[in-house]
C-alpha positions in Angstrom: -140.9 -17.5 -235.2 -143.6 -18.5 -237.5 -143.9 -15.6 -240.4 -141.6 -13.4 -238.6 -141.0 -10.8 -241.5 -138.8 -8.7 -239.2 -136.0 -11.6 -239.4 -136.7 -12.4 -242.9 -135.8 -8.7 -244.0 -132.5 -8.7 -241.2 -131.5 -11.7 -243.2 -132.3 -11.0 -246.7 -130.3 -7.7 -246.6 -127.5 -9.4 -244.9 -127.7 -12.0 -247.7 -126.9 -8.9 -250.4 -124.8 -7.0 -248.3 -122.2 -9.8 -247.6 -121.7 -11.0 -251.5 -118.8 -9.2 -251.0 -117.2 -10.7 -249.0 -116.1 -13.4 -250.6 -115.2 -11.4 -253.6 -111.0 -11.4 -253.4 -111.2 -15.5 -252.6 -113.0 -16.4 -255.7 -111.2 -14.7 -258.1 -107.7 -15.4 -256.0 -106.4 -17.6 -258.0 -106.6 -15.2 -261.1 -105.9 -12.1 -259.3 -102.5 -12.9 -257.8 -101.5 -13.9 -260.7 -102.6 -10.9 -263.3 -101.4 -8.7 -260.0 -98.2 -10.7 -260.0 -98.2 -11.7 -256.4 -96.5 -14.1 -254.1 -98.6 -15.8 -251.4 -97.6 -14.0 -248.9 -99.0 -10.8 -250.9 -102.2 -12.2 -251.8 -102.9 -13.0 -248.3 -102.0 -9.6 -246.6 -104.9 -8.4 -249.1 -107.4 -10.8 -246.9 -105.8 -10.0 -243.8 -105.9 -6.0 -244.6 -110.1 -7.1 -244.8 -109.8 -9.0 -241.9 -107.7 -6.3 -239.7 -110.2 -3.3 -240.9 -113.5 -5.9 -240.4 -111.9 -6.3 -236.6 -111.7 -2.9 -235.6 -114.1 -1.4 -237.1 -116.3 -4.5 -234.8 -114.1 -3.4 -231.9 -115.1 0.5 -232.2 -118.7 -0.2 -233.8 -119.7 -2.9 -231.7 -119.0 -0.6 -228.4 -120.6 2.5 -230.3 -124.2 0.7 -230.5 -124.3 0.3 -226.6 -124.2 3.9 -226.3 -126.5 5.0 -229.9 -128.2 1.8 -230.1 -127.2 -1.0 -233.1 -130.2 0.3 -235.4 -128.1 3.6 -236.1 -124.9 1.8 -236.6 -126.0 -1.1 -238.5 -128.4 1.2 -241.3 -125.3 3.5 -241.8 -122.8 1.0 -242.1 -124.2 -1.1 -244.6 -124.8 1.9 -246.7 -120.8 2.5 -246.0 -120.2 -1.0 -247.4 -122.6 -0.2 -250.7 -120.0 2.7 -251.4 -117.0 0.9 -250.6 -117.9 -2.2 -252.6 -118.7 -0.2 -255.8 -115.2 1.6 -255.5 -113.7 -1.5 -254.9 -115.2 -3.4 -258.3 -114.2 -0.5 -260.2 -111.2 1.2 -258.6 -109.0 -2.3 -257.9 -106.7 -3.1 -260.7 -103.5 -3.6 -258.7 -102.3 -4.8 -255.5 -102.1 -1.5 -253.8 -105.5 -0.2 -254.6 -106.6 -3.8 -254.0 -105.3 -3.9 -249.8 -106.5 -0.4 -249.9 -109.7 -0.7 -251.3 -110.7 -4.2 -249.8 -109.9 -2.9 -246.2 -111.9 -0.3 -246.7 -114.7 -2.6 -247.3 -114.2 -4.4 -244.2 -113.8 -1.5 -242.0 -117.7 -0.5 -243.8 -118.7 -4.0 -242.9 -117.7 -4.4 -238.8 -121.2 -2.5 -237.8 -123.6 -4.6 -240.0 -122.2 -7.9 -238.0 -122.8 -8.1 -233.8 -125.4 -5.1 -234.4 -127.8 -7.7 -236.0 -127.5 -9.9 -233.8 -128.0 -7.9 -230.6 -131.1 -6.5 -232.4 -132.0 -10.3 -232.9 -131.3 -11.3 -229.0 -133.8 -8.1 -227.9 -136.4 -9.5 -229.7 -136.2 -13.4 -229.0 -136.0 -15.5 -226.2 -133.3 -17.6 -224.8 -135.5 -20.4 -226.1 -135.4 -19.5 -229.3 -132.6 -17.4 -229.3 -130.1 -20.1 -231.0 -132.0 -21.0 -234.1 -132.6 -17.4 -234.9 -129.3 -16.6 -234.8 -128.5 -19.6 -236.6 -130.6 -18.1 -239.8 -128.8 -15.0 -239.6 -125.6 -16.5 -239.5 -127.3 -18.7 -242.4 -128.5 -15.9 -245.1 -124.1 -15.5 -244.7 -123.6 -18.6 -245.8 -125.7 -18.7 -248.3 -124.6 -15.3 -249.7 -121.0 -16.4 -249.9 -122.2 -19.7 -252.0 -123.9 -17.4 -254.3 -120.9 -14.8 -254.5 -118.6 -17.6 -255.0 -121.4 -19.0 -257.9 -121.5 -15.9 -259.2 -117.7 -15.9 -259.9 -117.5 -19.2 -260.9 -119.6 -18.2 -264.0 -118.4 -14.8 -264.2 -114.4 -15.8 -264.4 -114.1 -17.3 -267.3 -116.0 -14.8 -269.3 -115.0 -11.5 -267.9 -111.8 -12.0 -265.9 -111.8 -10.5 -262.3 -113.5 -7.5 -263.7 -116.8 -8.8 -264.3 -116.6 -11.0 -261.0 -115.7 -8.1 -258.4 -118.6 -5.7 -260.4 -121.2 -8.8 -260.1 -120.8 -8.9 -256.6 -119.7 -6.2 -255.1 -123.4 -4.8 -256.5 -125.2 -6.9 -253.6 -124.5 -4.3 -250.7 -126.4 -1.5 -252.5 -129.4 -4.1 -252.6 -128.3 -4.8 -249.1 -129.1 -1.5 -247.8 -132.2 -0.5 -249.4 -133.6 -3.4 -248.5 -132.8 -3.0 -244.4 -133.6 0.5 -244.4 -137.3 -0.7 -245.5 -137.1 -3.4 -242.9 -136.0 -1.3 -240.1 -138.1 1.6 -241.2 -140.8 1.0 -238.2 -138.4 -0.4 -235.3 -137.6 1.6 -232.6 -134.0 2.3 -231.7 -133.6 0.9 -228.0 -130.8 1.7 -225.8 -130.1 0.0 -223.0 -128.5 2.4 -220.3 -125.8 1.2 -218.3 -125.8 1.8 -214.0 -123.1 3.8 -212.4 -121.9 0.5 -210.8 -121.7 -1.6 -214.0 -118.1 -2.0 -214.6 -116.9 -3.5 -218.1 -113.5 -5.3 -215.6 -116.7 -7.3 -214.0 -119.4 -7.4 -216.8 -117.0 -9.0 -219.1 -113.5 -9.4 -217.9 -114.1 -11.4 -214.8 -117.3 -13.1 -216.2 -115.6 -16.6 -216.5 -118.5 -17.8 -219.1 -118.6 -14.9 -221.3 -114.3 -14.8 -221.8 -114.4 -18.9 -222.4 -117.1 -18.0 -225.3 -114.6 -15.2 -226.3 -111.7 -17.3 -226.7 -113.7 -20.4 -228.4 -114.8 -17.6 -230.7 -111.1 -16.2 -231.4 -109.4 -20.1 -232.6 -112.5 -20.5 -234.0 -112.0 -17.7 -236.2 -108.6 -18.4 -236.5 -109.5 -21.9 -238.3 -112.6 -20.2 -240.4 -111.1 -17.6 -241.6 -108.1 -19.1 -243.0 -109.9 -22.0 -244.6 -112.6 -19.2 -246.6 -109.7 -16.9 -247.4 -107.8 -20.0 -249.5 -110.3 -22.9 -249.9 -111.1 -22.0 -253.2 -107.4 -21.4 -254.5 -106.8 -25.1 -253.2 -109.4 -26.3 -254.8 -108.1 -24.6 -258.2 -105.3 -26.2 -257.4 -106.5 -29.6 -257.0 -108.1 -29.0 -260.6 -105.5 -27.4 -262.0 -103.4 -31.4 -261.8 -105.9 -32.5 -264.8 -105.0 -29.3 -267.1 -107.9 -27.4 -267.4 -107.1 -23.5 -268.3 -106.9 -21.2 -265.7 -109.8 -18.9 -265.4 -112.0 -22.0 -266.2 -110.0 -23.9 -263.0 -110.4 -20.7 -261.0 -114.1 -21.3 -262.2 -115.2 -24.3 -261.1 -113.0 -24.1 -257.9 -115.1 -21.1 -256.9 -118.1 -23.0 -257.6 -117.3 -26.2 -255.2 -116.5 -24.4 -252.2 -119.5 -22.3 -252.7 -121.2 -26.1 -252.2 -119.0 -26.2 -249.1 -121.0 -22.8 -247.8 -124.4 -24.3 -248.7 -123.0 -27.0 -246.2 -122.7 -24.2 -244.0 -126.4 -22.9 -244.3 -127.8 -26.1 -243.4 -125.1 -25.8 -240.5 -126.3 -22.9 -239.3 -130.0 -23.3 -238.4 -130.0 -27.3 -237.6 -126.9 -26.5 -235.2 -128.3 -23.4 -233.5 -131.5 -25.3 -233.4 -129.9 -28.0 -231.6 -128.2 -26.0 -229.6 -131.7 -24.5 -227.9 -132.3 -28.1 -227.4 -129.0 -30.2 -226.2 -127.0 -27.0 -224.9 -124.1 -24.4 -226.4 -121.2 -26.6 -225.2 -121.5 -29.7 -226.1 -122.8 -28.1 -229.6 -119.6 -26.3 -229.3 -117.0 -29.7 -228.7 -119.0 -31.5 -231.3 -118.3 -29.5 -234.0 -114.9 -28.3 -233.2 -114.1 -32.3 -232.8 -114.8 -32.5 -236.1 -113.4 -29.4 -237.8 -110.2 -29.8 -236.3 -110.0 -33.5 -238.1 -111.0 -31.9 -241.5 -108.1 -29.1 -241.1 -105.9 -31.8 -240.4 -107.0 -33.7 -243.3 -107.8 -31.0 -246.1 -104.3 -29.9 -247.4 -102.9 -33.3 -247.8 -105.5 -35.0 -250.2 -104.0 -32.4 -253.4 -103.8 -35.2 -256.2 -106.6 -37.5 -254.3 -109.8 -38.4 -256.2 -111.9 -35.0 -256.5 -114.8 -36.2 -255.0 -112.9 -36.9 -251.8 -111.7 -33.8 -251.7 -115.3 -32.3 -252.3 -116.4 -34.9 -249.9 -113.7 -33.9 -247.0 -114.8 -30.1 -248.0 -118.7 -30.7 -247.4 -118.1 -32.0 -243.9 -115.5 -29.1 -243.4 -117.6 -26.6 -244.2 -120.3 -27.5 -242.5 -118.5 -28.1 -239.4 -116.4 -25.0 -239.6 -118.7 -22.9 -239.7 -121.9 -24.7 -237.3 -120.4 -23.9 -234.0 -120.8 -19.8 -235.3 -124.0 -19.5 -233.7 -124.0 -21.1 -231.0 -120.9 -19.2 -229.8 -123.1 -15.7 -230.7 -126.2 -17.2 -229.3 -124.4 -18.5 -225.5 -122.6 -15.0 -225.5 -126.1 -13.0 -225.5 -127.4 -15.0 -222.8 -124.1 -14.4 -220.7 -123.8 -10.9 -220.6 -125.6 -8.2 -219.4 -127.7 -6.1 -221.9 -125.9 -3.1 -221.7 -122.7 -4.8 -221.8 -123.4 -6.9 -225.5 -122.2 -4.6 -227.4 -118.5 -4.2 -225.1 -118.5 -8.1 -224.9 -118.9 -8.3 -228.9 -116.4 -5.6 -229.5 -113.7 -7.3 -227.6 -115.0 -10.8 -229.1 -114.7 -9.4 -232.6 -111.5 -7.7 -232.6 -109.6 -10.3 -231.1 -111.2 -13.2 -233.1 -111.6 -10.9 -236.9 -107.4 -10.1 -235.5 -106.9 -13.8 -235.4 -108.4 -14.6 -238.9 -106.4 -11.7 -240.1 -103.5 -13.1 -238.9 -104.3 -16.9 -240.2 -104.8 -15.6 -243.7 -101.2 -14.3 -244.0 -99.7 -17.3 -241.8 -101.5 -19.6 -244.5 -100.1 -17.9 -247.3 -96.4 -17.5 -245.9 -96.1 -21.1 -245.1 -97.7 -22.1 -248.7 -94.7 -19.6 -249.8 -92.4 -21.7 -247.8 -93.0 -25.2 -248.3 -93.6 -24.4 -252.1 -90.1 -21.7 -252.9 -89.9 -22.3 -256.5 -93.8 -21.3 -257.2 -94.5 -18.1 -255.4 -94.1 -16.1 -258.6 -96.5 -18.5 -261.1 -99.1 -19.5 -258.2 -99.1 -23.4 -259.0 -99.0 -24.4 -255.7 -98.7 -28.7 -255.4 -98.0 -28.6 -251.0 -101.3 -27.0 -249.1 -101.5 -29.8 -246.1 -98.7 -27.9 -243.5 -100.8 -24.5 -244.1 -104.3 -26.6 -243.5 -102.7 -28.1 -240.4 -102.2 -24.7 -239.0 -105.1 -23.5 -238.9 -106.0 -27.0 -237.3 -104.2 -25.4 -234.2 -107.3 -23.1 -234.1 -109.6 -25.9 -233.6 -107.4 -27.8 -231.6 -108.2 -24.2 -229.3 -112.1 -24.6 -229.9 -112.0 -27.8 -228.3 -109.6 -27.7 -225.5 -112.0 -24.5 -224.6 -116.0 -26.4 -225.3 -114.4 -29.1 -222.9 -114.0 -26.7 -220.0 -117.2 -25.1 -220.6 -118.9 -28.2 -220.9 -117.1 -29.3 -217.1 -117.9 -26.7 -215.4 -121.1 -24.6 -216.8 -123.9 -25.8 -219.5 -124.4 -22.1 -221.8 -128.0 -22.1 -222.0 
């Protein structure tokens, strides 16, 4: 992997295309309330990104099997350049907001799985896990940037300047992978009259453990990114600062959290060439599960705690991404990546969808007097659900680690 260019370029576009997606989160806190909108709204605008993200991976995923993932990763991330701009300049209310920011995420679904199959074609099972693990990296290190870049952006410009900022990195994005894909062939892999997707991946026992561990771990993940950074405003918000600087600086810790989640990233899908995808996988779900647990309750706690608790969470959170990505390459049949993905991504993007807006309603629930102001002081019974999602990680590592070792 030593000055391999061809990953470098994969991961630096995917580094400018996915600045927006954590463009809603970090200005969240400001947005819902210059949009004037209850919990419960302001999540169904993440969930509308997560439902459109999921099937587009559902259709887009299963399209690359049959066209190849170069076609539908070039022309979806010139989709998401188009979408993101309309987005930063179209979304003034909640209705062109939904509309708008599903529209991104439908743009996005083919730029996801299609990298990584392209990655598994060219790399070993050896090597498979840490390169994986850098891809999933450059993500992680985009969203700590977008969320930096609102953090500054905030206080002086509003949500205006923040979603224009950002939602600019897609068009960089794609220019920048249609000059690293320029020279690579687009490879199908044909699938044999007697290849059935009931036995490739619905009776492959491995591959639908790996699915599952994928959709709870999704469930927890994408929950947590959707409202980290409105807790953390919130946890600021208890000393008085004004809003749009709280908004701020709560955009600018969690996007510490995701550099937690870079270094995640490669060490664990490094390790997990090493020591094996399950027990990768129980480790850091163990731990994850804890920090959901923990999270919501510490509001009023000593902010470096909280930052503290939020490090370990986001690394953990996010580390086992990977490996799940990398063990489900290496347990399906060529032809069939691109089915197993589909399914893996609809269910598990469907899941985060629905986490998002379960978050927000129970924040609505166990705080009825603030839904119309936003000053949530109760975040630990929303945290705890999306515990339940690595509560489902785990339970799921632990059979995989007792009765196969995902290599």
């Amino acid at each position: 992997m030593k000055r391999d260019w061809w990953l470098l370029g994969i991961c630096s576009s995917r580094f400018f295309t996915y600045l927006v997606f954590m463009t809603y989160a970090a200005a969240l806190p400001v947005v819902q309330r210059e949009w004037r909108m209850s919990a419960t709204a302001a999540g169904s605008i993440s969930s509308g990104f997560q439902i459109g993200f999921a099937v587009s991976l559902f259709v887009l995923s299963e399209l690359a099997d049959r066209v190849g993932p170069k076609r539908v990763f070039l022309w979806s991330n010139v989709s998401t350049a188009l979408a993101s701009l309309a987005f930063a300049i179209l979304a003034r209310g909640y209705y062109a907001g939904f509309l708008l920011y599903t529209l991104i995420g439908i743009s996005l679904g083919g730029t996801y799985t299609t990298g990584i199959m392209m990655i598994a074609d060219r790399h070993p099972s050896q090597t498979r896990g840490k390169a994986v693990g850098f891809f999933i990296a450059s993500t992680s290190l985009s969203y700590a940037v977008s969320l930096g870049i609102s953090g500054i952006a905030l206080p002086y410009g509003g949500y205006h300047l923040s979603f224009l900022l950002t939602c600019l990195g897609p068009l960089a994005g794609s220019i920048l992978l249609w000059i690293t894909l320029a020279s690579t062939p687009a490879s199908i892999s044909p699938r044999r009259e007697e290849q059935k997707f009931s036995v490739e991946v619905l009776r492959n026992k491995p591959a639908i453990l790996l699915i599952m561990a994928y959709v709870w771990h999704n469930w927890e993940l994408m929950g947590m990114w959707a409202w980290t950074p409105a807790f953390l405003s919130a946890c600021l918000a208890v000393s008085g600062p004004e809003a749009l600087k709280v908004a701020g600086i709560g955009a600018n810790i969690v996007g510490a959290f995701h550099l937690m989640g870079l270094l995640a990233s490669i060490s664990m899908g490094f390790l997990s060439d090493r020591l094996g995808r399950a027990i990768m996988i129980l480790l850091l779900g163990s731990l994850s599960t804890a920090c959901s647990f923990t999270m919501g309750w510490l509001i009023g706690f000593p902010l470096v705690l909280v930052i503290v608790i939020g490090m370990i969470y986001g690394f953990s959170a996010i580390g086992d991404s990977p490996v799940l990505s990398a063990g489900l390459t290496e347990k399906v049949e060529t032809s069939y990546r691109g089915a197993a993905f589909a399914l893996r991504s609809f269910l598990g993007f469907g899941a985060g969808a629905i986490s998002s807006l379960t978050f927000g309603a129970i924040l609505d629930w166990a705080n009825p007097m603030s839904s119309e102001t936003g000053s949530y002081i109760t975040w630990g019974w929303s945290y705890s659900v999306l515990g339940l999602g690595g509560l489902g990680v785990v339970w799921i590592a632990f059979i995989l680690y007792r009765t196969t070792v995902p290599r």
